[in-house]
VMD Tcl script that builds the backbone (N, CA, C; Angstrom):
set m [mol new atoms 303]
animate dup $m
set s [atomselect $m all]
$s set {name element resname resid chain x y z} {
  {N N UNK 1 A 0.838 -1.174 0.000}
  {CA C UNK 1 A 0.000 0.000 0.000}
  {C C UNK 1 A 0.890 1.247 0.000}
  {N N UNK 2 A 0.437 2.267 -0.782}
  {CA C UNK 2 A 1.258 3.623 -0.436}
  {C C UNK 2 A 0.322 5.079 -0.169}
  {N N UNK 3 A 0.819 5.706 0.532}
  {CA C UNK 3 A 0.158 6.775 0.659}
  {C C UNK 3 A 0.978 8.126 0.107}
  {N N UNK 4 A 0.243 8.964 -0.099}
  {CA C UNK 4 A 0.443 10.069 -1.465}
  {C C UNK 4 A 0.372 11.519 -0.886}
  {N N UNK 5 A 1.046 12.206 0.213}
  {CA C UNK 5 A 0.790 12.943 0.508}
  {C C UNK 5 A 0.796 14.318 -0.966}
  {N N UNK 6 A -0.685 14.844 -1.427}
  {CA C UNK 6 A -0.388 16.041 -2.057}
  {C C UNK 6 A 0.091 17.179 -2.096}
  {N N UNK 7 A 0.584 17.868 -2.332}
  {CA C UNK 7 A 0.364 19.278 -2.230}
  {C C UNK 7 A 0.503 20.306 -3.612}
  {N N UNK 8 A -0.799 21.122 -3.360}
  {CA C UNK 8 A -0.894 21.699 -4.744}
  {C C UNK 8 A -0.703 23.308 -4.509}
  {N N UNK 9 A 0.040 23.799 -4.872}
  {CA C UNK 9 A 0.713 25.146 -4.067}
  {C C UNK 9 A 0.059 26.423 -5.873}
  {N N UNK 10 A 0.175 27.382 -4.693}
  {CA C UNK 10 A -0.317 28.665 -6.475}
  {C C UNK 10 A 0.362 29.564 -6.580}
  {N N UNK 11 A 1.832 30.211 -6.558}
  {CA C UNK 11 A 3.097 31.370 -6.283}
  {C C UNK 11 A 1.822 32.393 -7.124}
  {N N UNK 12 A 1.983 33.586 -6.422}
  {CA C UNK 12 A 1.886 34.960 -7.203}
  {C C UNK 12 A 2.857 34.937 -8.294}
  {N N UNK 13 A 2.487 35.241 -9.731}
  {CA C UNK 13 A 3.219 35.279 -10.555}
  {C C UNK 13 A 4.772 36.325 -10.253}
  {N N UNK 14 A 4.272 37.019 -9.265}
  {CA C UNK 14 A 5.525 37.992 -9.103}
  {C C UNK 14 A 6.785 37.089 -8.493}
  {N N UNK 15 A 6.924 36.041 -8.205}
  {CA C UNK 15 A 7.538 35.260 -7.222}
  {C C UNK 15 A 7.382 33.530 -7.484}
  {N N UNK 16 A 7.071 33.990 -8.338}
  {CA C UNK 16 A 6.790 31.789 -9.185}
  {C C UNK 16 A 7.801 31.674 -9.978}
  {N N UNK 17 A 8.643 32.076 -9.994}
  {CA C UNK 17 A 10.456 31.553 -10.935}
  {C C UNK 17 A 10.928 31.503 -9.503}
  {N N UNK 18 A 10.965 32.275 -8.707}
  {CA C UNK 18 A 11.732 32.114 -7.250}
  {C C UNK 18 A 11.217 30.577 -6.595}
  {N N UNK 19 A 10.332 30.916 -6.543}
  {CA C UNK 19 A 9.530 29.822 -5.530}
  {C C UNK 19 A 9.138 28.237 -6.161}
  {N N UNK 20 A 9.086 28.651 -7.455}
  {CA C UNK 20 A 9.742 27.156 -8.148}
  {C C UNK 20 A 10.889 26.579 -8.081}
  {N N UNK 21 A 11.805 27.341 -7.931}
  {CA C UNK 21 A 13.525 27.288 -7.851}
  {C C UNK 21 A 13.688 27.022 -6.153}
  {N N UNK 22 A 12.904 27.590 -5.595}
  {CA C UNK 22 A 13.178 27.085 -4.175}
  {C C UNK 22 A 12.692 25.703 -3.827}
  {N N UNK 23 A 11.391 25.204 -4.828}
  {CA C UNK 23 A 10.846 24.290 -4.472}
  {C C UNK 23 A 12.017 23.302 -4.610}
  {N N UNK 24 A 12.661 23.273 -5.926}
  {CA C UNK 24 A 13.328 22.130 -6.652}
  {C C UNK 24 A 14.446 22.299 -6.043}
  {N N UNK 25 A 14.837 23.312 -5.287}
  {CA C UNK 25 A 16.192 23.449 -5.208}
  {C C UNK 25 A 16.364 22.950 -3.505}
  {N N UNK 26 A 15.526 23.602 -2.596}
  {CA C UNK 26 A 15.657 23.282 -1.464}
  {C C UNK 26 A 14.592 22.422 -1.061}
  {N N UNK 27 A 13.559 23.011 -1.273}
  {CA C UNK 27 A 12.293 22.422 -0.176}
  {C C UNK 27 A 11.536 20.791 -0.550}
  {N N UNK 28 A 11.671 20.314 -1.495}
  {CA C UNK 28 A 11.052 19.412 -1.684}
  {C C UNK 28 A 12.190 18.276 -1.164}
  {N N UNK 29 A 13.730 18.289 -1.225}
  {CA C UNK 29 A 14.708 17.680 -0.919}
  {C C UNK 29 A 14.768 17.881 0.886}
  {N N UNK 30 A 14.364 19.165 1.347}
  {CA C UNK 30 A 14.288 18.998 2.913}
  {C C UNK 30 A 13.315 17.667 3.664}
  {N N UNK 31 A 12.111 18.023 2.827}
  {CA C UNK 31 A 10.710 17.132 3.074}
  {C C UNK 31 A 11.319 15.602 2.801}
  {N N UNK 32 A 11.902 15.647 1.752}
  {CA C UNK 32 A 11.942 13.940 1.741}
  {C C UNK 32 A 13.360 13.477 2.669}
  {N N UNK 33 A 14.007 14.418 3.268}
  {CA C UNK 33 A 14.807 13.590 3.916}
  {C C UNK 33 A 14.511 13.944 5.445}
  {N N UNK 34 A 13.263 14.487 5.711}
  {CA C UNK 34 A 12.754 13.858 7.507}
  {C C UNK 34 A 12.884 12.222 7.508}
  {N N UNK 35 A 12.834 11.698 6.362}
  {CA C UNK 35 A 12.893 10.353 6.598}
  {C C UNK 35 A 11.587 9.513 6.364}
  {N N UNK 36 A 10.484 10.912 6.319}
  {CA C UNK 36 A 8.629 10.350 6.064}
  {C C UNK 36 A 8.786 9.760 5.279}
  {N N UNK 37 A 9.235 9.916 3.951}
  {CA C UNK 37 A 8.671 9.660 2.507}
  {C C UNK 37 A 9.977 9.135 2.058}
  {N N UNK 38 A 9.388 8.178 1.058}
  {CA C UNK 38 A 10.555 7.660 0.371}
  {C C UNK 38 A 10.810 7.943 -1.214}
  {N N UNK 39 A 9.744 8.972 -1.830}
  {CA C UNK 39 A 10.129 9.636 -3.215}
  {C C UNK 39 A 8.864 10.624 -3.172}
  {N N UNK 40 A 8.950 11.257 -4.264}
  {CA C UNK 40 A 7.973 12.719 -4.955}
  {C C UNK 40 A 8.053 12.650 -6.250}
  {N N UNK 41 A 6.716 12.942 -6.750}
  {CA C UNK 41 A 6.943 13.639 -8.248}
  {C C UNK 41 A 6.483 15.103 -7.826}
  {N N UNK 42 A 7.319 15.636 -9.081}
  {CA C UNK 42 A 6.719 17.208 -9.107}
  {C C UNK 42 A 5.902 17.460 -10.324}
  {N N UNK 43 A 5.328 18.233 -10.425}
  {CA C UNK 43 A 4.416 18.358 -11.841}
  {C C UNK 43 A 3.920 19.985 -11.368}
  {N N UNK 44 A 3.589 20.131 -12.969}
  {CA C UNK 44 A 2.917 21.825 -13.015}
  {C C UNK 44 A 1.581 21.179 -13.549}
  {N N UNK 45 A 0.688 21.774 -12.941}
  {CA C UNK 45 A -0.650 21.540 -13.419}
  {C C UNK 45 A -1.215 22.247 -14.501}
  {N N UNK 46 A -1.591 21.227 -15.588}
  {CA C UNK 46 A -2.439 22.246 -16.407}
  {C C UNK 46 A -3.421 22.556 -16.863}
  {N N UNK 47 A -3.645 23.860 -17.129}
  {CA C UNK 47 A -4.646 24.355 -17.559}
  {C C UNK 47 A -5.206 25.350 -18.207}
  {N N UNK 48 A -6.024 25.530 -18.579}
  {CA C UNK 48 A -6.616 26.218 -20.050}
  {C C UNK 48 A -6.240 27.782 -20.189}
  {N N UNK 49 A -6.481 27.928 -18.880}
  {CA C UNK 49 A -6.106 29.650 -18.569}
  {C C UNK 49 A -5.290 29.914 -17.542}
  {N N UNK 50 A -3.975 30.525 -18.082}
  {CA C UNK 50 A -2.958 30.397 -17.082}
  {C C UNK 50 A -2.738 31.860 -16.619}
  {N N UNK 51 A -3.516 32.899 -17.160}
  {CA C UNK 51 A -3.747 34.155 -16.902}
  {C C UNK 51 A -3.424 35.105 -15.536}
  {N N UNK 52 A -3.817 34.033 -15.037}
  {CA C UNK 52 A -3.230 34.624 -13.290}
  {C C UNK 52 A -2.228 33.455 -12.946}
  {N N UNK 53 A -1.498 33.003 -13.574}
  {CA C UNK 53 A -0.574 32.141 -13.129}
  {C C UNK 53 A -0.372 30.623 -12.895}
  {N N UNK 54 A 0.337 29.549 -12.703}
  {CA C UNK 54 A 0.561 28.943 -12.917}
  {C C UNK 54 A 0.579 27.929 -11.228}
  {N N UNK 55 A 0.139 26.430 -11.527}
  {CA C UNK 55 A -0.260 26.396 -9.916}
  {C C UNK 55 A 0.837 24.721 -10.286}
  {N N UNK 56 A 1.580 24.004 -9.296}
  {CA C UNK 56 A 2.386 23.376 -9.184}
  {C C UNK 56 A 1.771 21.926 -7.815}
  {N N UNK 57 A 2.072 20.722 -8.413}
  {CA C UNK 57 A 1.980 19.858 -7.408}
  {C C UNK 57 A 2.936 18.939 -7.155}
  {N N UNK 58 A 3.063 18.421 -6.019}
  {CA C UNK 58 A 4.229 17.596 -5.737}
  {C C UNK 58 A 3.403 16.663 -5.121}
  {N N UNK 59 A 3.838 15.662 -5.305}
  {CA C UNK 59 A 3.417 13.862 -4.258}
  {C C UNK 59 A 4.209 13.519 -3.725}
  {N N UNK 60 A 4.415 13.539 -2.081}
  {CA C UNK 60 A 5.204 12.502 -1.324}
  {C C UNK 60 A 5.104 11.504 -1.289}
  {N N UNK 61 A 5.512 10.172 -1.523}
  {CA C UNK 61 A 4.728 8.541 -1.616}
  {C C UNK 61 A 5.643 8.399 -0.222}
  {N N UNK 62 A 4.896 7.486 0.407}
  {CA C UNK 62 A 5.081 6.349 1.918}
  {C C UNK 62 A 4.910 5.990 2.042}
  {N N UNK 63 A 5.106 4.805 2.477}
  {CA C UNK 63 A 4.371 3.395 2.589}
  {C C UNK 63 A 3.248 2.918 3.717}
  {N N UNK 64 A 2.987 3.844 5.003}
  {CA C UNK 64 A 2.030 4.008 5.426}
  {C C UNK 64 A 1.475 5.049 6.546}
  {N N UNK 65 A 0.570 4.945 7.276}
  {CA C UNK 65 A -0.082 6.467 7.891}
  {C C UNK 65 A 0.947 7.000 8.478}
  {N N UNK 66 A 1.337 5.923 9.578}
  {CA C UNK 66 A 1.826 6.124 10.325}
  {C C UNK 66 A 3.460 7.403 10.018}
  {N N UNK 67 A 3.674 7.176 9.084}
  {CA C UNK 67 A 5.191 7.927 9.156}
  {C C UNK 67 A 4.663 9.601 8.326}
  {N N UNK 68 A 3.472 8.945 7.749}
  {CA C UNK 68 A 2.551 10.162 7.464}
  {C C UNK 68 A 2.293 11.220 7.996}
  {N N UNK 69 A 1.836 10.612 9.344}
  {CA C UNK 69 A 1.574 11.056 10.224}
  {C C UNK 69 A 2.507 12.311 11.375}
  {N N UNK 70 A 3.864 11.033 11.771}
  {CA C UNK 70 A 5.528 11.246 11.931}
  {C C UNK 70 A 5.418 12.703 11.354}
  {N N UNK 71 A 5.773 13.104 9.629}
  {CA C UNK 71 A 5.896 14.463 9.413}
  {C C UNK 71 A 4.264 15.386 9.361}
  {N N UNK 72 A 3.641 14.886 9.478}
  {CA C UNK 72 A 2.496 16.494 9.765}
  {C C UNK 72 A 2.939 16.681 11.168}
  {N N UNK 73 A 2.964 16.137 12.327}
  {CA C UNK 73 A 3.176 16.146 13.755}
  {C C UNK 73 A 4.318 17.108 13.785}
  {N N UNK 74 A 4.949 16.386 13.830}
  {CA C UNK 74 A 6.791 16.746 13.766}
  {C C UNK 74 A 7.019 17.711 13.181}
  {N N UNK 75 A 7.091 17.249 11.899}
  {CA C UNK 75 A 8.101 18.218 10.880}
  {C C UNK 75 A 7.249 19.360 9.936}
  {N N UNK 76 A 5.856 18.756 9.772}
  {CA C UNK 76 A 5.456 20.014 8.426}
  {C C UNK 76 A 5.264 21.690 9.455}
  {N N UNK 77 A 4.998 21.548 10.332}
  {CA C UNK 77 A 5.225 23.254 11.123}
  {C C UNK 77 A 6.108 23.952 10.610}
  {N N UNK 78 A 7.536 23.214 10.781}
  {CA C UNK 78 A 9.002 23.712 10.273}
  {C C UNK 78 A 8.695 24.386 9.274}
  {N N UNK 79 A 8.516 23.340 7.975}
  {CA C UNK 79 A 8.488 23.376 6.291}
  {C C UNK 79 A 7.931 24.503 6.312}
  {N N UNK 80 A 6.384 24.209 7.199}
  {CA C UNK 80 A 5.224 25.470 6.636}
  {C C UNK 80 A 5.584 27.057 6.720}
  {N N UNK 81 A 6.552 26.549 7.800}
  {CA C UNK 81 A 6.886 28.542 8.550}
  {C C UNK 81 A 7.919 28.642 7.720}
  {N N UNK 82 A 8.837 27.790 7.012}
  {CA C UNK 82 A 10.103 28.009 6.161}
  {C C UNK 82 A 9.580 28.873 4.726}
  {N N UNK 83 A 8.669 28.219 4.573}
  {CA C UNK 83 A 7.928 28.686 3.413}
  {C C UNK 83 A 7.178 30.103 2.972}
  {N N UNK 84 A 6.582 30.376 4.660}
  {CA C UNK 84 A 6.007 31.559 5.168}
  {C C UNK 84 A 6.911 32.829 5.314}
  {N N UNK 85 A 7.812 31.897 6.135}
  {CA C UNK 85 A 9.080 33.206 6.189}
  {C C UNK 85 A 9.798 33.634 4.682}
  {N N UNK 86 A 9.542 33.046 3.740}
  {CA C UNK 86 A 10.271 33.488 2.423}
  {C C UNK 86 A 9.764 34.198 1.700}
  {N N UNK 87 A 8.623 33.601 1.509}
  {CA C UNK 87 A 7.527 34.350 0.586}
  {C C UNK 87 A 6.183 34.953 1.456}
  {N N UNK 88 A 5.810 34.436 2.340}
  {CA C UNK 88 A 4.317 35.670 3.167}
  {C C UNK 88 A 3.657 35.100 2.595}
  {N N UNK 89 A 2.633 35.862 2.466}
  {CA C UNK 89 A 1.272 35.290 1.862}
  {C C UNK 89 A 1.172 35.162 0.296}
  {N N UNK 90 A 2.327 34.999 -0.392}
  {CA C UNK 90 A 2.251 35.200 -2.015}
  {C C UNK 90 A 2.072 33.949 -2.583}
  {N N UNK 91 A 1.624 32.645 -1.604}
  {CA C UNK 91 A 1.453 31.666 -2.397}
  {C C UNK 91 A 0.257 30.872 -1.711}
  {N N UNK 92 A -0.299 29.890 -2.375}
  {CA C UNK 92 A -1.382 29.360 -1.583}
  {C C UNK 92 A -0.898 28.183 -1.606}
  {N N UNK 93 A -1.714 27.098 -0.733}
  {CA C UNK 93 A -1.526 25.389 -0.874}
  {C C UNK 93 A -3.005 24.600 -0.225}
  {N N UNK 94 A -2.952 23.647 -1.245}
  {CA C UNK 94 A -3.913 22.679 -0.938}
  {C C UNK 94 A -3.491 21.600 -0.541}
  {N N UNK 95 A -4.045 20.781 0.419}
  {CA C UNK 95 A -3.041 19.815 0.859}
  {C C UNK 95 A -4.536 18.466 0.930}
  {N N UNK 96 A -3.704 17.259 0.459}
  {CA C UNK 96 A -4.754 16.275 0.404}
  {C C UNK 96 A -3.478 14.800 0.390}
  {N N UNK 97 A -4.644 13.995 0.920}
  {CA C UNK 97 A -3.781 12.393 1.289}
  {C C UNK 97 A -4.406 11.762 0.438}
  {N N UNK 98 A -3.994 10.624 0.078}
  {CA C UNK 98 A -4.448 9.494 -1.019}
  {C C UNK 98 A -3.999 7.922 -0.573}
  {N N UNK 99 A -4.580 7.552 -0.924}
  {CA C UNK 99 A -4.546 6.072 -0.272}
  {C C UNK 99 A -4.326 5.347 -1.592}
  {N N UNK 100 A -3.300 4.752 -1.896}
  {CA C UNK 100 A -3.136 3.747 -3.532}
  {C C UNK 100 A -4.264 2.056 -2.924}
  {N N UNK 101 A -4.748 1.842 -4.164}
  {CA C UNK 101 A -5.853 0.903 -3.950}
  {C C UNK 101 A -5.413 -0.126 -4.534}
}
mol reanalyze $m
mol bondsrecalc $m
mol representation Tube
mol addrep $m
């Protein structure tokens, strides 16, 4: 079984070359080495009208709740305020779990 932690994030276009570059460069490599997750894809989502900008998702895969669990507890506070402290309010995120069937 694996579980899929999402996250679908939206940079203000003023700050989405930065904050893509931070994603790939730092933050998605911090997240997977708490030790939760054992890989990610990244992907840009698409869609028809990109007019206000461009919105980005990443998948943590793990093999179950429990270590799932391990980083929301623990570790995503860190990430979240790392994220906060860089950029403020210039980006949004949706966050969703998935269960592989």
């Amino acid at each position: 079984m694996s579980i899929v932690y999402s996250v679908t994030v939206k940079p203000d276009q003023d700050i989405e070359q930065d904050y893509v570059k931070w994603l790939q460069e730092e933050h998605i490599q911090e997240v997977v080495s708490t030790g939760c997750f054992d890989d990610f894809r990244f992907f840009k989502v698409l869609a028809e009208d990109e007019r206000d900008g461009s919105s980005y998702n990443i998948q943590y895969v793990t093999t179950d709740m429990s270590r799932y669990f391990d980083y929301i507890n623990i570790h995503a506070p860190l990430m979240r305020s790392k994220g906060k402290e860089k950029f403020g309010e210039k980006f949004h995120a949706f966050r969703t779990v998935l269960k592989g069937l």
